[in-house]
C-alpha positions in Angstrom: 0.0 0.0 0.0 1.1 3.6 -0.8 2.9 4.9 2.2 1.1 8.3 1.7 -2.8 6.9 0.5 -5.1 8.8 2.7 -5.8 5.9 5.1 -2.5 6.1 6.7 -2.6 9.3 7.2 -5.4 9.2 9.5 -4.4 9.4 13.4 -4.3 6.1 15.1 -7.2 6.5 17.5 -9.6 7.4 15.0 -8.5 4.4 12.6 -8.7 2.1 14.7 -12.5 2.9 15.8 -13.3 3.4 12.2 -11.9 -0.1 12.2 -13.3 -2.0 15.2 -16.9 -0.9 14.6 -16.4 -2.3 11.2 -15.1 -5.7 12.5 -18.0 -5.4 14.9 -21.0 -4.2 12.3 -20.1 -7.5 10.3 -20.2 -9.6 13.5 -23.9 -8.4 13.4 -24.7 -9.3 10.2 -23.7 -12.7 10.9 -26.0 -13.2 14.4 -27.7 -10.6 15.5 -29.5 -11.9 18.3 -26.4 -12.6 19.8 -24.3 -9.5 19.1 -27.5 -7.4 20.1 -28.5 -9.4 23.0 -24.9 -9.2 24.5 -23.2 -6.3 23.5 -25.8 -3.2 23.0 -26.9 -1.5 26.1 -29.8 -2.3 28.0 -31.3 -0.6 31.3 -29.6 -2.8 34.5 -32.7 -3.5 35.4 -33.2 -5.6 32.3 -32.5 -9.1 32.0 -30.2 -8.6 29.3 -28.2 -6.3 31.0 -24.5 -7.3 31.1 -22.0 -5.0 33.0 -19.9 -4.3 30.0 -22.3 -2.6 27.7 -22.1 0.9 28.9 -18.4 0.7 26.8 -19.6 -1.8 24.2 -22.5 -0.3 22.8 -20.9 2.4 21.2 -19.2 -0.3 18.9 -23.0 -1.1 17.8 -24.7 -0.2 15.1 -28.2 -0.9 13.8 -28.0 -0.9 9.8 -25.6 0.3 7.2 -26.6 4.0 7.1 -26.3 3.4 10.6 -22.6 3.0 10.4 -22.1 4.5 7.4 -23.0 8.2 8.8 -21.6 7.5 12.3 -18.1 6.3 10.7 -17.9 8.6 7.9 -18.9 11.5 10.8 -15.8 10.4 12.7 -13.5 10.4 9.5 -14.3 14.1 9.0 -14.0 15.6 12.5 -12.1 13.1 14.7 -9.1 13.8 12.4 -9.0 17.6 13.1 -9.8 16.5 16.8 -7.3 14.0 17.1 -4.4 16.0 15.9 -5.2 18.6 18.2 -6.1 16.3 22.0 -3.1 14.0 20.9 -4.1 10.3 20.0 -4.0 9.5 24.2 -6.3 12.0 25.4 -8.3 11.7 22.2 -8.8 7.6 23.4 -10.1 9.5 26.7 -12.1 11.9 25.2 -14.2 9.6 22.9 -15.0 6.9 25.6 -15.6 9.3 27.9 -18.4 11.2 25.5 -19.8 7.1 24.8 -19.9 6.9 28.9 -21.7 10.6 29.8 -23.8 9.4 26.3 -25.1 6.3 28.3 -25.9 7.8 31.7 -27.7 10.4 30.5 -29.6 7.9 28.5 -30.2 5.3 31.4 -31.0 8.4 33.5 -33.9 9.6 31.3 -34.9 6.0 30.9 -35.1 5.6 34.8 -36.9 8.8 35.1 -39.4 7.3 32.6 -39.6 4.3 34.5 -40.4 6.1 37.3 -43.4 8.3 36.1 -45.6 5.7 34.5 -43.4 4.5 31.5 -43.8 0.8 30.3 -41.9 -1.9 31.4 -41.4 -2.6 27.7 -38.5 -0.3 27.9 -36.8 -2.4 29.2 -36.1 -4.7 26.2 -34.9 -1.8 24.3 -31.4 -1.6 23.6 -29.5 1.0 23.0 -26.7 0.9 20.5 -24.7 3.3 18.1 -21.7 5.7 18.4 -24.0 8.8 18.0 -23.3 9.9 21.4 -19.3 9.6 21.6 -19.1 11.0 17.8 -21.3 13.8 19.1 -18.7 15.0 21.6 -16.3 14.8 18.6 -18.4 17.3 17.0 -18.7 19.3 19.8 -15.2 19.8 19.9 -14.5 20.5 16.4 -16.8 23.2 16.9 -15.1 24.7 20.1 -11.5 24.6 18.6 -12.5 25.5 15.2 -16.0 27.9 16.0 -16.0 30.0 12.5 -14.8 27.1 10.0 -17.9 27.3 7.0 -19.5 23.8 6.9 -21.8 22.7 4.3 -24.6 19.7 4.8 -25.2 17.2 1.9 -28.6 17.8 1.7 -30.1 20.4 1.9 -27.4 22.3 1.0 -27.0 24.8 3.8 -23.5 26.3 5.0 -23.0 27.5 8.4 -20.3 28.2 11.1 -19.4 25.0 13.3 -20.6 26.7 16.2 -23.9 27.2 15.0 -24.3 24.2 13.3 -23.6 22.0 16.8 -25.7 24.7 18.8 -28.8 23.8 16.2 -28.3 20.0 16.0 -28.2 20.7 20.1 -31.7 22.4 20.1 -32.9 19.6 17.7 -31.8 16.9 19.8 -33.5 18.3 22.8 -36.7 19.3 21.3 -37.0 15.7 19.5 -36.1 14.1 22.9 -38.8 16.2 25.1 -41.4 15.9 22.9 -40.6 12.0 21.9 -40.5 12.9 17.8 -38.6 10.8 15.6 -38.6 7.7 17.8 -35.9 4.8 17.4 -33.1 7.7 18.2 -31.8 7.9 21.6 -31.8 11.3 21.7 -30.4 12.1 25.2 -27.5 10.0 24.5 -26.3 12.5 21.9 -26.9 15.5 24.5 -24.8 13.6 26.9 -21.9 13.0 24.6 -22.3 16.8 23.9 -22.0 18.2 27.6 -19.2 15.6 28.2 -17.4 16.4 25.2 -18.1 20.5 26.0 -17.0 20.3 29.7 -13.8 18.0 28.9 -12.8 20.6 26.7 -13.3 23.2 29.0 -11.8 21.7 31.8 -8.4 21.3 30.1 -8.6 24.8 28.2 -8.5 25.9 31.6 -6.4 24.1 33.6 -4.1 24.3 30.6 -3.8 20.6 30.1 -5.3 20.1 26.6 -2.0 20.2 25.3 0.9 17.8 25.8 
């Protein structure tokens, strides 16, 4: 392979997700009963709830356009973010958005559970690396704020910074109100606040650079 194809120049971390929810995606394909019964995230109530899947789930994806968006999202931003955290305290970062994405999840899932909400929520995984690639996106957006960005479709340009404030408002309107259901909405919002007070935190302790 050409030492200088764009595949190795992507930053280690990064690749190696890109690469492992791949690996993982085809596992899927193969038996998903047992990939999604073991390995997505369920509430620890549930009797499918296996101590590992706060960290595994994020490796989980539900279809192709699934993956596809999730992976290709990462490609774009967790380059620039990568090269700026260092491939270490990148690692950190992105588990650490997946984590804050499940608690807030399981937290709005025990507050529904708690005010009426079916038991049939429990048998609902959660799976996808929405949440961590959402703190990604958050901090592209805090280190580059004014950088143009253009969606596919429709074909709107904006600055980062208003871009992740808008898909922020969406996220939480969709999630109050219970639109577009399937999409764990708070798990993005808590991937965002992770990712945005991570970034804060070492911008002002002065640790976000080695």
């Amino acid at each position: 392979m050409n030492q200088n194809s764009f595949w190795n120049t992507i930053p280690p971390v990064t690749k190696n997700i890109i690469v492992i929810n791949v690996i993982v995606f085809i596992a899927t394909l193969l038996n998903e009963n047992l990939m999604v019964g073991n390995f997505a995230m369920f509430f620890p109530t549930s009797p499918y709830f296996r101590w590992w899947q706060p960290l595994t789930h994020m490796f989980m994806h539900g279809g192709i356009w699934h993956i596809f968006f999730n992976m290709y999202t990462l490609l774009i931003f967790g380059i620039a973010v990568e090269r700026i955290l260092g491939s270490k305290r990148f690692l950190i970062f992105y588990f650490a958005c997946g984590l804050g994405a499940a608690a807030l999840h399981l937290a709005v899932t025990w507050f529904q559970l708690s005010h009426g909400g079916s038991v049939s929520l429990l048998g609902v995984p959660m799976l996808g690396a929405s949440g961590a690639i959402y703190g990604v996106l958050i901090a592209y957006a805090m280190f580059y704020p004014d950088s143009i960005l253009t969606l596919i479709f429709p074909p709107i340009s904006l600055k980062a910074k208003w871009f992740i404030l808008i898909f922020a408002g969406i996220e939480l309107v969709t999630g109050i109100f219970g639109t577009l259901d399937g999409i764990a909405h708070f798990a993005h919002l808590g991937g965002m606040i992770v990712g945005w007070l991570l970034i804060t935190f070492w911008k002002r302790s002065r640790r976000l650079y080695y």
